[in-house]
C-alpha positions as CSV (number, residue, x, y, z in Angstrom):
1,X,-2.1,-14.5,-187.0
2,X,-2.1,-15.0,-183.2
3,X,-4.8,-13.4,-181.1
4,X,-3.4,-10.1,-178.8
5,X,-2.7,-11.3,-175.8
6,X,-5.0,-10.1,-172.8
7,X,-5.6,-11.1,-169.3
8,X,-8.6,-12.5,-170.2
9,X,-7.2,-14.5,-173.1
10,X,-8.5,-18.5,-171.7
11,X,-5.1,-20.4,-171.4
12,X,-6.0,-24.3,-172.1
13,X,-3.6,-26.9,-171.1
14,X,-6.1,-29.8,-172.6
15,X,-3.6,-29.9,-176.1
16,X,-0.6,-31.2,-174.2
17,X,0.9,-34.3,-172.7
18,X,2.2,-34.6,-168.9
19,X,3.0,-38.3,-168.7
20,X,6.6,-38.2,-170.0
21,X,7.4,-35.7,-167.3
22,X,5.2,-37.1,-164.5
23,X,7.6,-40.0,-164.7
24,X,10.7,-38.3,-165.1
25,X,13.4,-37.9,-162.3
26,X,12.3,-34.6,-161.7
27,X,10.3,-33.0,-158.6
28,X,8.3,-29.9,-159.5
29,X,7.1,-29.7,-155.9
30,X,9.0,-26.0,-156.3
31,X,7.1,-23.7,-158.1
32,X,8.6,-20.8,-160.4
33,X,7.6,-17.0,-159.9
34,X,5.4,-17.0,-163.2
35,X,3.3,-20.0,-161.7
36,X,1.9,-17.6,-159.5
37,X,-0.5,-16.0,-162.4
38,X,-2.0,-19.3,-162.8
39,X,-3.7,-21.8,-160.4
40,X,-4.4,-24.1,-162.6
41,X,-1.1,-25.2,-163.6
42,X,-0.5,-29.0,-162.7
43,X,1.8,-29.8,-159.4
44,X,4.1,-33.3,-160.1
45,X,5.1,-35.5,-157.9
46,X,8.6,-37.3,-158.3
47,X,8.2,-40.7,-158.9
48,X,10.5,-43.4,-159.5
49,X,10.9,-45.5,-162.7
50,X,13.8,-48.0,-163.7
51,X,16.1,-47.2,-166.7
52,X,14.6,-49.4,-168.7
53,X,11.1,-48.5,-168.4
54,X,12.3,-44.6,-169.1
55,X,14.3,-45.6,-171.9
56,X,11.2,-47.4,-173.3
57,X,9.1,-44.4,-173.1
58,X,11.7,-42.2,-174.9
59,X,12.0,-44.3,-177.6
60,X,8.6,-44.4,-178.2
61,X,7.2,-40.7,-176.8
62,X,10.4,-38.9,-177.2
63,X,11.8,-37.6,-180.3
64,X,13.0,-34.2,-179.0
65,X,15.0,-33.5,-176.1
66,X,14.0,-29.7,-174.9
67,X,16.4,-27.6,-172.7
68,X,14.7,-25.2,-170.7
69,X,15.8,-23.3,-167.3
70,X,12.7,-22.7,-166.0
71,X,9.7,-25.3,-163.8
72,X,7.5,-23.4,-166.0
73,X,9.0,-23.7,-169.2
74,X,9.4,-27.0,-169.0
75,X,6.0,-27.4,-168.2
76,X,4.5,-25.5,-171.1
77,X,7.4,-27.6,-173.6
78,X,6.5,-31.0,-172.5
79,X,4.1,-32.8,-174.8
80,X,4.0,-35.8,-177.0
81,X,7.5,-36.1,-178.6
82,X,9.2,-34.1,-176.2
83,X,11.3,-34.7,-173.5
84,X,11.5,-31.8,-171.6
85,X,14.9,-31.2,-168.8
86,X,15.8,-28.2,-167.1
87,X,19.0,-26.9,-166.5
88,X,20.7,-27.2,-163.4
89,X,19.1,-30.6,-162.1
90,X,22.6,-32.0,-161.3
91,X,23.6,-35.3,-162.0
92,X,19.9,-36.7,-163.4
93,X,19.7,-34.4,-166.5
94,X,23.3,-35.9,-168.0
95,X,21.6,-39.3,-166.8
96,X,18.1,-38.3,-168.7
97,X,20.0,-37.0,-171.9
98,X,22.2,-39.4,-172.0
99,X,19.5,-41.7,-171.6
100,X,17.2,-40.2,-174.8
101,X,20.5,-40.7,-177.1
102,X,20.9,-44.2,-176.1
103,X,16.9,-44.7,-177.0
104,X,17.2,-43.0,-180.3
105,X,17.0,-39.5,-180.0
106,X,18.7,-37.1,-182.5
107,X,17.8,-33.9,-181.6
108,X,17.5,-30.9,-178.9
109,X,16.1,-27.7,-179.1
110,X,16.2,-24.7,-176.6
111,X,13.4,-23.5,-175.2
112,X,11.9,-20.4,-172.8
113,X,12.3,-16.8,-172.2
114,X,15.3,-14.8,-173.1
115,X,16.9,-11.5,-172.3
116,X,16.1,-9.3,-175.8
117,X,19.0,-7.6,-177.3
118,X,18.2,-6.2,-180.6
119,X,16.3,-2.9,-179.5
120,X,13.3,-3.2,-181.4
121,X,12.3,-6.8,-179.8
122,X,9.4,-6.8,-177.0
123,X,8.1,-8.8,-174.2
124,X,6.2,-11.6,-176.5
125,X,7.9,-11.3,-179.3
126,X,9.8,-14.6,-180.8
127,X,13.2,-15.7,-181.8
128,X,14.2,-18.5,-184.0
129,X,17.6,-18.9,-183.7
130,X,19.4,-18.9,-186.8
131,X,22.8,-19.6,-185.0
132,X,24.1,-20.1,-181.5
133,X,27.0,-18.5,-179.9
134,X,28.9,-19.6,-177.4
135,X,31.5,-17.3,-176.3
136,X,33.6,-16.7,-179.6
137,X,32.3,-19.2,-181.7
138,X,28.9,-19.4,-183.3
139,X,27.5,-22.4,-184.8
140,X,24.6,-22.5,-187.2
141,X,20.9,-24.4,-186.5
142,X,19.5,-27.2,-188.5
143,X,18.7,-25.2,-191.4
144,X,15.6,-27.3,-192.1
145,X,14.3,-27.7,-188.3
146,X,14.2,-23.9,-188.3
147,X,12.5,-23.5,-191.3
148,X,10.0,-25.5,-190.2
149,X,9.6,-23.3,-187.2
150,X,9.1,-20.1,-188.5
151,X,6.6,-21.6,-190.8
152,X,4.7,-22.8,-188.0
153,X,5.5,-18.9,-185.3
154,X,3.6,-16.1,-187.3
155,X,5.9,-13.5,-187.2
156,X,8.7,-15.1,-185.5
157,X,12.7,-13.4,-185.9
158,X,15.2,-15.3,-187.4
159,X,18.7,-14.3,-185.7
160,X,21.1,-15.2,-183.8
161,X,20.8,-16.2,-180.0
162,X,24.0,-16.2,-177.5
163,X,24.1,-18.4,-174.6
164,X,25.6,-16.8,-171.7
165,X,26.7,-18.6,-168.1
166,X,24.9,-15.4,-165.8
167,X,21.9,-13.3,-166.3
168,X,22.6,-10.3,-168.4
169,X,20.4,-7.6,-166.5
170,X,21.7,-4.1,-167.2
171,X,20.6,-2.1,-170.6
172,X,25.0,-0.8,-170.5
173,X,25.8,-4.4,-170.9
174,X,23.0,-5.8,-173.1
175,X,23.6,-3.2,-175.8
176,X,27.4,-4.3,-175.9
177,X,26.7,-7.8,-176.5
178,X,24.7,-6.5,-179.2
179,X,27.0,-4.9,-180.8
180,X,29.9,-7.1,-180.3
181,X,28.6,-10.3,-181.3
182,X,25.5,-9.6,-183.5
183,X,22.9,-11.5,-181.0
184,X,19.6,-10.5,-181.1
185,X,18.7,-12.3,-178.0
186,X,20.1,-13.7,-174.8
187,X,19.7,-16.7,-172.4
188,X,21.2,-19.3,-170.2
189,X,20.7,-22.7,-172.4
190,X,21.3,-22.1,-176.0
191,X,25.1,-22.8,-175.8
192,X,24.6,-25.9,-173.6
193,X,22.4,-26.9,-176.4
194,X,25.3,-26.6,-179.0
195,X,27.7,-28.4,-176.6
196,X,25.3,-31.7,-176.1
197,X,24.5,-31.8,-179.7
198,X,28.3,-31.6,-180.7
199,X,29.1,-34.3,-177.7
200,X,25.6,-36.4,-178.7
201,X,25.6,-35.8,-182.9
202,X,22.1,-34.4,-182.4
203,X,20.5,-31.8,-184.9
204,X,19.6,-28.6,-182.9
205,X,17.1,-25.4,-182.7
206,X,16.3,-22.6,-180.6
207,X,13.4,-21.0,-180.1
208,X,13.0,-18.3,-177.5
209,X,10.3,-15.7,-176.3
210,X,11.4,-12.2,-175.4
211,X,10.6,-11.4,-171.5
212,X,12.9,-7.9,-170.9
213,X,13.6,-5.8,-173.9
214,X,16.9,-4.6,-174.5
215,X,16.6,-1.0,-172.9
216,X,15.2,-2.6,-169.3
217,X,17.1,-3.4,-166.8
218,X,16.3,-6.7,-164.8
219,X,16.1,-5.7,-160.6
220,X,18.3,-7.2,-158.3
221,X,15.4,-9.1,-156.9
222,X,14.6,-10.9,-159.9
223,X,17.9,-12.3,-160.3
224,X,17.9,-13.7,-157.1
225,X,15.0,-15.0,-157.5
226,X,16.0,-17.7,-160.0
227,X,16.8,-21.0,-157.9
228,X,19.2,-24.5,-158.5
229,X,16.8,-26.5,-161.3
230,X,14.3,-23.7,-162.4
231,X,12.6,-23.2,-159.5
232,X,12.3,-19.9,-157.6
233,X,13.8,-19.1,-154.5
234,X,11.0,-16.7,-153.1
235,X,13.1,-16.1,-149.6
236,X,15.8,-14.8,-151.8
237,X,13.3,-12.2,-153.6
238,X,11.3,-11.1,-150.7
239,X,14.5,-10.5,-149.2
240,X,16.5,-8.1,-151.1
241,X,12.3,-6.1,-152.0
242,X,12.8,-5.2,-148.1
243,X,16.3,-4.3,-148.6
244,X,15.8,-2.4,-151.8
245,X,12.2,-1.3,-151.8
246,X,12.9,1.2,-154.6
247,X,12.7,-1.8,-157.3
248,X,8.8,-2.8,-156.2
249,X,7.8,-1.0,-159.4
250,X,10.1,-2.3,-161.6
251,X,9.3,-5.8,-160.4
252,X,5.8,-5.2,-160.9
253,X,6.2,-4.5,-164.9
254,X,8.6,-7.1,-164.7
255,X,6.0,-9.8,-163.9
256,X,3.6,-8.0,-166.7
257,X,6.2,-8.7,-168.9
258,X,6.6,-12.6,-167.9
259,X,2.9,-13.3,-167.7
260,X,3.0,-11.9,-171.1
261,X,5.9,-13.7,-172.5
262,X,4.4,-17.0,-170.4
263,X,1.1,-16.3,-172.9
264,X,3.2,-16.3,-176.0
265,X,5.1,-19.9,-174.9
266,X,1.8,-21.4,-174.9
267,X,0.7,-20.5,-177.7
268,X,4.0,-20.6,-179.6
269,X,4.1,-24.4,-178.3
270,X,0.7,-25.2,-179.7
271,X,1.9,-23.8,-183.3
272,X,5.0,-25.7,-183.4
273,X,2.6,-29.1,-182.6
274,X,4.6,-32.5,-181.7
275,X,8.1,-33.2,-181.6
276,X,8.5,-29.1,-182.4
277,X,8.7,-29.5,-186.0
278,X,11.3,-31.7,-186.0
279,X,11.4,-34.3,-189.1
């Protein structure tokens, strides 16, 4: 069993790997709103490597593309085996997929928060996907890959995860994708996933934490908040807080809610060790 979260729970970063993402085509100079609970999280710097060095260090670090939308997410997913890419970053993360398949890589798994759905999920709890939907259509996991995964996530939910293109933030319109589609959870990746892997041939997986349960509504500020490429557009936030100080509060048990669901990525990382399981 996991510990209980608690603010004083001692987060150690010493059990994962940075170098495959501090030579990546990506600039995390932009830091996401959950960054803010921890100083110790590591800055990168963008760098430049040649496409034959990077496709090098796929094939030999990389046996997993992960597809976050989040800085911090990505953070937390990168490791040995894993090459993590958030969504949104424009033309280099079709180059840096792309670039995995050509090296050998077979598989892609979505990772980070999501929006809960089923009414009984909390802030921390986990999802294993058992299928994706996107829009009407739903396609089943790697049967295997997920088995292996809620082997390793004590207490993890096996269920089905729908992708969507916008933030689902109201409780009216969360219970209705519920009911209509059978989702127990929401985000912004999953059905990306599905669309590379059918494109690519790659096996796939989702595994998701819970970070606003089905009956809370997301405030306006939050939504604004998330940037192009994971990172947070502060001005955005601060913004629409002095135009709509009514939603301070809710903000406030918002970012509970993400530190605790930030907690519960760490640690459901560690359990799922290199390569997330994969084979």
């Amino acid at each position: 069993m996991w510990k209980k979260f608690s603010p004083r729970t001692s987060l150690s970063w010493t059990s994962l790997s940075w170098s495959s993402l501090s030579r990546s085509a990506f600039s995390w100079s932009a830091l996401s709103w959950p960054d803010f609970f921890d100083d110790t999280l590591p800055r990168f710097a963008f760098s430049e490597a040649s496409e034959q060095d990077r496709a090098s260090e796929f094939a030999a670090d990389n046996a997993v593309v992960a597809l976050v939308g989040l800085t911090f997410e990505a953070k937390i997913a990168a490791g040995p085996g894993v090459l993590a890419i958030c969504r949104g970053g424009g033309p280099q993360t079709a180059e840096l997929i792309q670039l995995a398949v050509r090296a050998g890589c077979r598989s892609i798994i979505s990772f980070g928060v999501a929006g809960g759905l089923a009414p009984d999920l909390v802030p921390g709890d986990c999802v294993v996907a058992s299928a994706i939907i996107d829009q009407a259509a739903a396609r089943a996991t790697d049967p295997l890959w997920s088995r292996n995964l809620l082997e390793a996530i004590p207490n993890a939910r096996h269920g089905p995860i729908i992708g969507v293109n916008h933030v689902v933030s109201d409780p009216a319109s969360k219970q209705k994708l519920h009911a209509v589609t059978g989702a127990i959870a929401v985000d912004m990746e999953s059905h990306l996933v599905t669309r590379l892997a059918a494109l690519y041939g790659l096996a796939f997986a989702a595994v998701r934490v819970v970070v606003d349960p089905a009956h809370r509504p997301v405030p306006s500020a939050a939504v604004l908040a998330m940037g192009p490429g994971g990172s947070a557009d502060l001005a955005a936030m601060l913004y629409d807080v002095l135009e709509r100080p009514s939603q301070l509060v809710a903000l406030m048990r918002l970012a509970a809610d993400i530190y605790a669901a930030r907690a519960a990525l760490i640690r459901l990382r560690r359990a799922v060790g290199p390569c997330f399981g994969w084979r």
